[in-house]
N, C-alpha and C positions, 0 to 999 in steps of 0.2 A: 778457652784460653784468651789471654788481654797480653798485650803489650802496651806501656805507658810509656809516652815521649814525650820530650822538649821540643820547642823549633824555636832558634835561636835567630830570633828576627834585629838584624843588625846594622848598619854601615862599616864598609869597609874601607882601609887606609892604604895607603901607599907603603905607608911607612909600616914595617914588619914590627917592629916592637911597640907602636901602636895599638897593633893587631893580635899580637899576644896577651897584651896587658887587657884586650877588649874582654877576648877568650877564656883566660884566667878568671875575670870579672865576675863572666857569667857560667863561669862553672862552678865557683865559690856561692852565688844566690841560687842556684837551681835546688827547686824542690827535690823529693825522693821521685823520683824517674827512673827507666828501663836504661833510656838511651837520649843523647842529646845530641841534636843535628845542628849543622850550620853550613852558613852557605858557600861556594864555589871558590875557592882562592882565599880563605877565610884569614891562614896564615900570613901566605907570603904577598897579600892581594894578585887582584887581576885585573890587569889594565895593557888587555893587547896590544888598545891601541896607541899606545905609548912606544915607538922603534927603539927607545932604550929598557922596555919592559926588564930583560932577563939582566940586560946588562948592571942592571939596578940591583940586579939581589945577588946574594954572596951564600954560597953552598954550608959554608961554616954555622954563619949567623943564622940559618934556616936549619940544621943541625941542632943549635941550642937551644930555637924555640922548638921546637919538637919535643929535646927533653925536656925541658922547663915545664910545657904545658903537662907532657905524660908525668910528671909527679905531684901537680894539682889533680890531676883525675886521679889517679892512688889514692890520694886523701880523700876524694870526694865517695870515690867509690861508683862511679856511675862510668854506662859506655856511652863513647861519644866519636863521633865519625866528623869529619874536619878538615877541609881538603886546603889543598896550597901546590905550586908548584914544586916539583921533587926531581933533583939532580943525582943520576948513578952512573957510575962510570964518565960522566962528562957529559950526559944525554939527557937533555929534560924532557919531563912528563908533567902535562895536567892531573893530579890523583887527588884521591881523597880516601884516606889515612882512619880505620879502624881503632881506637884505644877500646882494649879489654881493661876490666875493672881495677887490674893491675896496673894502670897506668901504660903497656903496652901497645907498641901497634902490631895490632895482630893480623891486619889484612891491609893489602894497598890495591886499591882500584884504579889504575889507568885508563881515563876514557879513551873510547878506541874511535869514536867519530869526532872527528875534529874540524873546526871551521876552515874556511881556505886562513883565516886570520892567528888563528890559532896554530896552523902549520907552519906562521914562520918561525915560532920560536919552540916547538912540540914536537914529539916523535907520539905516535899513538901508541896504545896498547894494544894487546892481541886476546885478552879474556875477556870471556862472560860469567864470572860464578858466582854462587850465593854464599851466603854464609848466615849459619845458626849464632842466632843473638838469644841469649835468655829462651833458650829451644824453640825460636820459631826462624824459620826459613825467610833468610830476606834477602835484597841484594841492593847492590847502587848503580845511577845510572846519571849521567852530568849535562845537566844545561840542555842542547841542541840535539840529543840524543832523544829526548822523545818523538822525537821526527821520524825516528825510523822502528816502526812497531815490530819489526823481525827480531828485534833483538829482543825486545818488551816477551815478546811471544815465548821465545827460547827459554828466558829464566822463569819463567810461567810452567814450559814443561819440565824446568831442572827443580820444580818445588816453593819455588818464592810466593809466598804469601802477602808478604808486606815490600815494596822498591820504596828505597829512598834515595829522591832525586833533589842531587846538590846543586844549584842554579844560579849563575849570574849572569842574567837579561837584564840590562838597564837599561836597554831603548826598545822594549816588547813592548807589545800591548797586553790590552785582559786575552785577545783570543788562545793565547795559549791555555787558558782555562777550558778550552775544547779539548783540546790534545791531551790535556790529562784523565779528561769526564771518560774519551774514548778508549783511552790506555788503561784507565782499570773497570771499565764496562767487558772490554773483549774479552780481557784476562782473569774477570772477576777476584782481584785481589785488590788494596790497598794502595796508594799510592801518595809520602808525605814529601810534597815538594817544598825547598826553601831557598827565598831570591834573598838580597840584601834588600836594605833600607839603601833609598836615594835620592836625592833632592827630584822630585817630578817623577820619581817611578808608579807605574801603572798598574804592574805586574808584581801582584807581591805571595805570598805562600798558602798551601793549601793543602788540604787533607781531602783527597777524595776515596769515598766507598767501593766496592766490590759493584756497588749498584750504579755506579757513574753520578753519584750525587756528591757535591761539595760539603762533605758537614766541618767544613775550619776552611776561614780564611782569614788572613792577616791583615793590619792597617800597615801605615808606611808608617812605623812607632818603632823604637828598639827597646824588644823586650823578650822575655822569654814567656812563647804560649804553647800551655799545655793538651796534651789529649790521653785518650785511652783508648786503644784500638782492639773491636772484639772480633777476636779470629773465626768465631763460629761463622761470621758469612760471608766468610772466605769459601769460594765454589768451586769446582772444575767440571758441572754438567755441560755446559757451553763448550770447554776445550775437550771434554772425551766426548763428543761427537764429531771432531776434524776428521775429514774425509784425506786422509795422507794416502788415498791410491789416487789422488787428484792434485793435490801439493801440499809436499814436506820442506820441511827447513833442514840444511845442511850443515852443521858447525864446524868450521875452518879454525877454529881460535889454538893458538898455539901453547 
């Protein structure tokens, strides 16, 4: 089995209709593809450190882009995952936003580890799940979260095959290219990370193997680069030998 993706290697804007118009852009050029990634805050941007961050964006005009984008994906016919900040009930969250072929968002992911920086304006989430894309098991996981390999592990034994981790590090360095090699070495699945484009960025996107080898990596260029990911070596001889009468993992997630 294959799954074929986009990574929409980009810069991001302050300005939301900016970032729609980016989005729309390159959802109109993308080849025939499975699914098409982008990075962290893609919509409504991400610029925590900005103390007028949230105060800056308006729940309504983030509302339109949302639909607007979901009836260019209808046309295109492709899935695309796409995060932005997301107000419900009057409570924001960091997510990133599922569209099935229909132009729908059909899953919303709340990253549930959040920086001390991100807390001032984010409440977290409380899931970890997967979800079937084009029938293979995947999940997503955001930015700062590869730091914490319990969670990596979990959607490892709920079936994930393929994480796709949405990213915006603009003052990283390459070392997080470890952290990915080790995240899908332990877990032997897949792992397509994607940062923005930035003036001086270091850290840019990446496709690592089951085997902990980098086969894609990005330039600081905006564009869209493609892959094909072969599921056959995708493993769990490594995880069904965990000794769990020595240490399990617990899932608290609500």
């Amino acid at each position: 089995m294959q799954l074929s993706i986009g990574i929409v290697q980009t810069f991001i804007s302050e300005n939301i209709s900016e970032n729609v118009a980016s989005v729309c852009k390159f959802i109109v050029q993308s080849n025939k593809t499975q699914v098409l990634l982008f990075p962290e805050g893609m919509i409504s941007g991400y610029y925590p450190k900005n103390p007028n961050y949230l105060k800056n964006l308006n729940k309504d005009v983030l509302d339109e882009a949302i639909q607007k984008i979901g009836s260019v994906i209808q046309e295109k016919h492709v899935n695309a995952i796409i995060p932005t900040a997301l107000s419900e009930d009057g409570k924001w969250f960091n997510v990133s936003l599922w569209f099935d072929t229909n132009g729908r968002v059909k899953h919303v992911y709340k990253k549930c580890n959040l920086s001390n920086l991100d807390r001032n304006y984010f409440l977290p989430g409380n899931k970890l799940e997967t979800y079937v894309v084009e029938g293979v098991s995947t999940a997503i996981q955001m930015c700062r979260e590869i730091k914490y390999p319990e969670q990596w592990l979990y959607l490892k034994l709920q079936g994930a095959r393929v994480i796709f981790h949405l990213n915006n590090n603009q003052d990283g360095d390459s070392y997080w290219e470890n952290l990915y090699k080790a995240r899908a070495y332990e877990n032997q699945y897949f792992i397509v990370s994607v940062n923005p484009s930035h003036a001086g960025q270091k850290l840019f996107s990446y496709i690592v193997s089951p085997q902990g080898k980098i086969v894609l990596q990005t330039e600081n260029t905006q564009k869209i680069y493609y892959a094909t990911l072969d599921l056959d070596s995708v493993k769990n001889d490594s995880i069904d030998q965990r000794r769990k009468t020595v240490v399990d993992l617990v899932y608290t997630g609500i």
